[in-house]
N, C-alpha and C positions, 0 to 999 in steps of 0.2 A: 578305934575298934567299935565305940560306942554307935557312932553314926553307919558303919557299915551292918552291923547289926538290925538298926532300923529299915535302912532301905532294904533290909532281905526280907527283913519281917513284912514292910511295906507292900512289895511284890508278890509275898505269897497271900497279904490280903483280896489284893486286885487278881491272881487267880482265883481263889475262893469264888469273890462275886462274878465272876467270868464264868465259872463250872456252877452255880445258882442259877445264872442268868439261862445258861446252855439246857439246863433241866429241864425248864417251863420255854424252851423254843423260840426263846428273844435271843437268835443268833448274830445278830447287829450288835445290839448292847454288851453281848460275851467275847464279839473279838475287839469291841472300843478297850474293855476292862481287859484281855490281854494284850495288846498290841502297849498298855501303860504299864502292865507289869512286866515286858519284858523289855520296856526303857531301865528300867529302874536293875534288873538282871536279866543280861541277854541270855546265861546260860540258865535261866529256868528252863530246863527240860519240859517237867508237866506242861507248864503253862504251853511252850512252844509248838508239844505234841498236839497240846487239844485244839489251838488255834489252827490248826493244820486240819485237824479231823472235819471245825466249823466250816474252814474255808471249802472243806472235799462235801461237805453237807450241803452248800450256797452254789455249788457247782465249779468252784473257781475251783480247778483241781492245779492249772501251775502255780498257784499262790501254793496251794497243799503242800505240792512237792518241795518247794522252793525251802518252806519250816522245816520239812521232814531233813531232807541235807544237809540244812543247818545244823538241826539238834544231832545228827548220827555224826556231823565231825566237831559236835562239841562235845559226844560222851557217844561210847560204843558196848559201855558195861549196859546187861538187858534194857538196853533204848527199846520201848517200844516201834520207834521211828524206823527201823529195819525191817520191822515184820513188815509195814504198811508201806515201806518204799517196795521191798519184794512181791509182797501182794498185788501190786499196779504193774511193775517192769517186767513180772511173769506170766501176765495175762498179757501178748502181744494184740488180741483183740481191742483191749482197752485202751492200751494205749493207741492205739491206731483210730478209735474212736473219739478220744481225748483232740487228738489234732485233727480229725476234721472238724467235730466241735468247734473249736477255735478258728478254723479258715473261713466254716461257713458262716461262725458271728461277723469276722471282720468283714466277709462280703454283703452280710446283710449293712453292716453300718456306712460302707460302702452305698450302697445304695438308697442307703436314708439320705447321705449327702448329696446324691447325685440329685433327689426327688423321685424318687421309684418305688412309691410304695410298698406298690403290689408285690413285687419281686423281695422285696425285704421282709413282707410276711409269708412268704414263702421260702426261704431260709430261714426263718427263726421257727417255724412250726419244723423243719428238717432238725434244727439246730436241739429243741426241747425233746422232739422224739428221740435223739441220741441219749438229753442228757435231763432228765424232766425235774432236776431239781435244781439248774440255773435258774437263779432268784431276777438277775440283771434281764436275763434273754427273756422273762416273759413280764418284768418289766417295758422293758424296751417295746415287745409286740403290743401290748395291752395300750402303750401311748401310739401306735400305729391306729391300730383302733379306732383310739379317741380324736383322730386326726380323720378317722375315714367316719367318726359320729356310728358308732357299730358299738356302743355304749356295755350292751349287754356280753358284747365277748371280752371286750375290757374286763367288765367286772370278771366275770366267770375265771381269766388268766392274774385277775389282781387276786382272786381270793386264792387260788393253788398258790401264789405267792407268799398270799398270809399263813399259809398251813406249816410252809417251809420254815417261813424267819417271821416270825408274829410278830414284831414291834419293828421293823423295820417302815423307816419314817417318811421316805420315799414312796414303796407302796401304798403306804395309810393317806399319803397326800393324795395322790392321784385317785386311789379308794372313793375319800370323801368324794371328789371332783366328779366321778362319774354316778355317784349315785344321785346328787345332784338331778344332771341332766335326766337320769332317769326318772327323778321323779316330776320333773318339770313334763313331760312326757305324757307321763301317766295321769297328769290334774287337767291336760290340752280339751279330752274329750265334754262335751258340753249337752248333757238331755234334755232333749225339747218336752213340752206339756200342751196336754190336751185340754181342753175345756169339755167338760160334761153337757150334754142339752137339755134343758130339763125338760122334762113332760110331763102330761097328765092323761089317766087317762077313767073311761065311766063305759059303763053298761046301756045297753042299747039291745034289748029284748035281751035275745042270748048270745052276742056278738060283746066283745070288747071293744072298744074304740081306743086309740091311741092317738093324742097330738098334742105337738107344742102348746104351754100354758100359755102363751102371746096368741093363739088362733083366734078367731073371733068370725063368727056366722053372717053373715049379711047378706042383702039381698043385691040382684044383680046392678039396678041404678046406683046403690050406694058401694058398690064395687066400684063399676066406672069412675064415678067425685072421687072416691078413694084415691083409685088408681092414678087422676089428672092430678088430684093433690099432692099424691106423692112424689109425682116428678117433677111436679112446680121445684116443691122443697128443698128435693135433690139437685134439681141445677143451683137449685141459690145455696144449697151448704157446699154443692162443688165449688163453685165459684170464691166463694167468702170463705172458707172454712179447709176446703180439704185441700183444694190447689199449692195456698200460700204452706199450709202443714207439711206438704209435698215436699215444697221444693227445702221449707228450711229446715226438713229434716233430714234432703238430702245432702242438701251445704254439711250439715252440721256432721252428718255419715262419715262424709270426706275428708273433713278435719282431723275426726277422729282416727279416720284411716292412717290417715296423713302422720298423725301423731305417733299412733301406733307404729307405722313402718320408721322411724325415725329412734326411736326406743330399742325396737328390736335390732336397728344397723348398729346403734352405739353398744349395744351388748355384742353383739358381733364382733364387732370389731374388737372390743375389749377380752374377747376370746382367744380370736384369731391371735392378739396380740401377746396374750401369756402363753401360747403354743409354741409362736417362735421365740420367746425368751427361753421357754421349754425345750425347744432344740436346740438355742445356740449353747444352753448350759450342757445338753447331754454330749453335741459335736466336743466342746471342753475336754468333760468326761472320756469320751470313747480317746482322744488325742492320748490322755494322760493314760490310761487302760492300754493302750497301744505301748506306750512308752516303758508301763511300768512291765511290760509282758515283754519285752526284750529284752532290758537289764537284767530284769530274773532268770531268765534263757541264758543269759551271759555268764550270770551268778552261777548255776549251776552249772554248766559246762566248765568255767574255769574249775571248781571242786573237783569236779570227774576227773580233770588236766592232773593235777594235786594227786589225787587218790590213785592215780592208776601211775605215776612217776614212783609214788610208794612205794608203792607196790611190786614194780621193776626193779628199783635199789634191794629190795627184801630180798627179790631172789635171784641175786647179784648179777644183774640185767642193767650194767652200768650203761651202756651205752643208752640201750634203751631208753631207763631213766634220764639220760641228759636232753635225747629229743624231745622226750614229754614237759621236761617242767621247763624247758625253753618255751612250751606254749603257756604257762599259765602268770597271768595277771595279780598281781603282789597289791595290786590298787583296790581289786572288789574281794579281795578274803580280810575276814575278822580277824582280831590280836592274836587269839592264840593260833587259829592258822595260818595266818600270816608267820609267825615264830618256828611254826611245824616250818613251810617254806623255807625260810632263809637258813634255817639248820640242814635241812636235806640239800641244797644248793650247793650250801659249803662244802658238802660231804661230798656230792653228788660231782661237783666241777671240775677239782682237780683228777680223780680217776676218768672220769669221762672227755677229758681233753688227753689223755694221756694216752687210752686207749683208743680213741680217736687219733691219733695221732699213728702210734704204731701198725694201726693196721693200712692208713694214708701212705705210711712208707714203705708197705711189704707190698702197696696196689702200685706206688713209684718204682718199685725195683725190678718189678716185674711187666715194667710200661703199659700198667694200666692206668696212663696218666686221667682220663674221666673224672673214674671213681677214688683217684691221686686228688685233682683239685675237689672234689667237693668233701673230702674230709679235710683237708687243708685250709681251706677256705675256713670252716668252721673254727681249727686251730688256731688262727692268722686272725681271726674276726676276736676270739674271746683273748689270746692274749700273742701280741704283734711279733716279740723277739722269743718267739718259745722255742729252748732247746739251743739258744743261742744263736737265732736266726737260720738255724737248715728249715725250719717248716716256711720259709717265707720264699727260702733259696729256692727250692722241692718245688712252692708253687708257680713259683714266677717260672721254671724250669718246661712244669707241666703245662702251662698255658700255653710256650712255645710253641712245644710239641703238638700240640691240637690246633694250632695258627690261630690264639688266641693273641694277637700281637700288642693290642691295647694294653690289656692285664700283665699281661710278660712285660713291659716296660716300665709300669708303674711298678708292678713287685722289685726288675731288677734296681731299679732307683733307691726306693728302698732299704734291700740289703747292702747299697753302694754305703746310704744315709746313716742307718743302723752300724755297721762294721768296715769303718774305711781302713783302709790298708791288708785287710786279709784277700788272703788267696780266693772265696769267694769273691770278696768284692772286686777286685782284680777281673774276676772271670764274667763278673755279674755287668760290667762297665765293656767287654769285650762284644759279650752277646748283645747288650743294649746298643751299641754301636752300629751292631752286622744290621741290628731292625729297624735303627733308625736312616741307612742307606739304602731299604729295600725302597722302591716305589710305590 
C-alpha cells in the first residue's frame, strides 16, 4: 500500500511541475512532465485534461481529442473532458477546419518529400491561417525558409513559435541558426574612405587663392626640365617598381581569391550538409506523426464502437448492441475498458444471438430466405450447433433456395456431421445428394 501511495504522490508531483511549467508558457517541458506523470497514473484526470488543453494550445488538436476520450471513459463524474469534447464536436465548423488542417499539413509534407518547395510553403501558410497556433507547421515553414536562405521570414515564423511554446528546443535550435546567418549578412557590408587633400591657401590683393601645399611656381624652362624629368622617372619606377608591384599583387589577389572561394565552398557545403541531416530527421518525424495520427484515429473510433454499443444494450437495443460491439477492438482499449467490454459482451451475446436468431426464423418461415441467411449466418458463425442444429439446417435450407449451391452443401454436410442419424440429417444427405447430381 506503501509503494502505491508513493507513486500517486509521485504523479501528482510531475503534474504540479507540468501545470508550473504550463503558467510561464514552456508547453514542451509541461507535456514531457505529464506525459511521466501519467506513466506512473494513467487515470490522473487533471494531469490527462491539462495535457489535452497543451496539446489543443501546440495545435495538435487529435492528440487533444485523443486525452479528452480517454479521460471521459476513465471517469464521467464532472470530467471537465466533456465540456471541451462538446465544445469541438458542436462547432461543425471546427471540426471541419481541424481536418483539412491535417490534409493540408500531410500535403505539404508531401511535397517537402517530393522537393517542391514552393508548393509546401504555400500550404503551410494555408495550413497556419486555419490554425495559427501549430507550433510544428510553422516550424516546418520557417526550415523551408532556411532552405530557400529567406532568413528573415524564418526568424519572423520562428519567434510566433517562441510566443506559443517558449522553450521549445527545436525552435530555439533553428532560432540560434538563423540569426546566425543574419548576422553574418549584416557585418558583409564594407565602407570605403576618402583621403582629404590638403591645401593652402594666402591673400593676393583682395582675392583668395587656394591650392595644393605640393604646388610650386616656376618658370616656363624649368617647367619643361621638370616636366622631361618627370617622365624620365616615371618610366624607370614603371618599369622597376610599379610593373613587378602589379603583377605580384595580382598573383597574390588570386590566391587570395582562390582561398577565399575554397573556404566559403567548405562552409557550404557543411551547410548544405546539416540541411539534409535536417530533413532526413524531419521525413523520420513526419513518418512517425503519420503513424501516430492514425492509431489515434483508430483509438478513438474504437471508443466511440464501445460507447455507442452502450449505449444500445441501455436502451435495450439488443440487436443493435451486438452489431456495434462486433466492430470494436479489445486490443487498443485500457484495463478498465477493456473489462467494461468483455462484461457487456457477456451480457450483450447470448440475447443478441437469440434474438438474432428468432427473427432469422420468422424471415425463414415466411421465405424470406435473404434476410433468413444473413442472420443465420451470424447465428452459425458465433455458435455452430445453436438450437440443436436447426440454425445450421434453416441455413444451409436458405442457400438452396437462393441457388446458393456451394453454401447449401457445405451447411448440409454439416448438419449430416453434427446429427447423424436424425431425420434432419437424413433429409440433409437427401438434398445434398439431388446438388451434388445437378450439372
Amino acid at each position: 500500500m506503501g509503494s502505491y501511495n508513493k507513486i500517486i504522490h509521485l504523479s501528482n508531483v510531475l503534474y504540479n511541475d507540468g501545470l508550473e511549467k504550463a503558467n510561464v508558457r514552456d508547453l514542451s517541458g509541461a507535456a514531457e512532465s505529464l506525459r511521466k506523470s501519467l506513466r506512473y497514473n494513467k487515470a490522473n484526470i487533471p494531469a490527462r485534461n491539462l495535457l489535452g488543453l497543451i496539446y489543443y494550445e501546440m495545435g495538435e488538436v487529435v492528440d487533444a481529442l485523443s486525452e479528452w476520450v480517454i479521460s471521459r471513459s476513465l471517469s464521467t463524474d464532472d470530467n471537465p473532458a466533456e465540456q471541451y469534447l462538446d465544445a469541438i464536436q458542436s462547432n461543425r465548423s471546427r471540426l471541419s477546419s481541424v481536418n483539412q488542417t491535417i490534409k493540408k499539413y500531410n500535403q505539404a509534407l508531401v511535397y517537402c518529400q517530393q522537393g517542391s518547395r514552393d508548393l509546401a510553403i504555400i500550404q503551410l501558410k494555408k495550413v497556419l491561417s486555419m490554425n495559427s497556433g501549430f507550433v510544428k507547421g510553422r516550424q516546418l515553414l520557417a526550415l523551408l525558409y532556411m532552405e530557400e536562405k529567406k532568413y528573415e521570414h524564418a526568424r519572423k515564423e520562428l519567434r510566433l513559435a517562441a510566443k506559443i511554446d517558449s522553450n521549445n528546443l527545436t525552435t530555439l535550435r533553428y532560432l540560434r541558426e538563423v540569426e546566425q546567418h543574419v548576422q553574418k549578412e549584416s557585418s558583409s557590408g564594407k565602407s570605403g574612405h576618402r583621403k582629404k587633400e590638403q591645401t593652402a591657401s594666402f591673400q593676393s590683393g583682395n582675392e583668395t587663392i587656394i591650392q595644393p601645399t605640393n604646388f610650386k611656381d616656376t618658370s616656363p624652362i624649368m617647367t619643361i626640365l621638370n616636366l622631361i624629368i618627370g617622365v624620365g622617372i616615371g618610366v624607370l619606377i614603371t618599369c622597376f617598381l610599379i610593373i613587378p608591384n602589379v603583377r605580384q599583387s595580382a598573383v597574390s589577389d588570386a590566391r587570395k581569391a582562390e582561398l577565399d572561394a575554397n573556404n566559403e565552398l567548405t562552409t557550404r557545403t557543411q551547410e548544405v550538409n546539416g540541411l539534409n541531416q535536417q530533413i532526413k530527421d524531419l521525413k523520420k518525424q513526419i513518418k512517425e506523426m503519420e503513424s501516430e495520427s492514425d492509431d489515434t484515429q483508430k483509438t478513438i473510433d474504437n471508443y466511440e464502437q464501445l460507447i455507442a454499443a452502450y449505449d444500445a444494450f441501455a436502451q435495450e437495443n439488443v440487436q443493435g448492441a451486438g452489431d456495434t460491439i462486433a466492430n470494436v477492438d479489445p486490443n487498443l482499449l485500457g484495463i478498465q475498458s477493456r473489462t467494461i467490454y468483455q462484461n457487456l459482451s457477456t451480457q450483450v451475446n447470448e440475447q443478441y444471438i437469440a434474438a438474432v436468431y428468432e427473427q432469422a426464423e420468422q424471415d425463414y418461415n415466411t421465405q424470406n430466405f435473404p434476410a433468413a441467411i444473413t442472420g443465420l449466418t451470424k447465428v452459425v458463425e458465433s455458435e455452430e450447433d445453436y438450437e440443436d442444429g436447426y440454425a445450421i439446417y434453416y441455413l444451409a435450407q436458405s442457400c438452396r433456395q437462393t441457388g446458393d449451391v456451394e453454401n447449401a452443401k457445405k451447411y448440409y454436410q454439416r448438419m449430416i456431421e453434427l446429427h447423424p442419424g436424425t431425420q434432419r440429417a437424413r433429409s440433409s444427405q437427401q438434398y445434398l445428394d439431388e446438388l451434388n447430381q445437378q450439372p
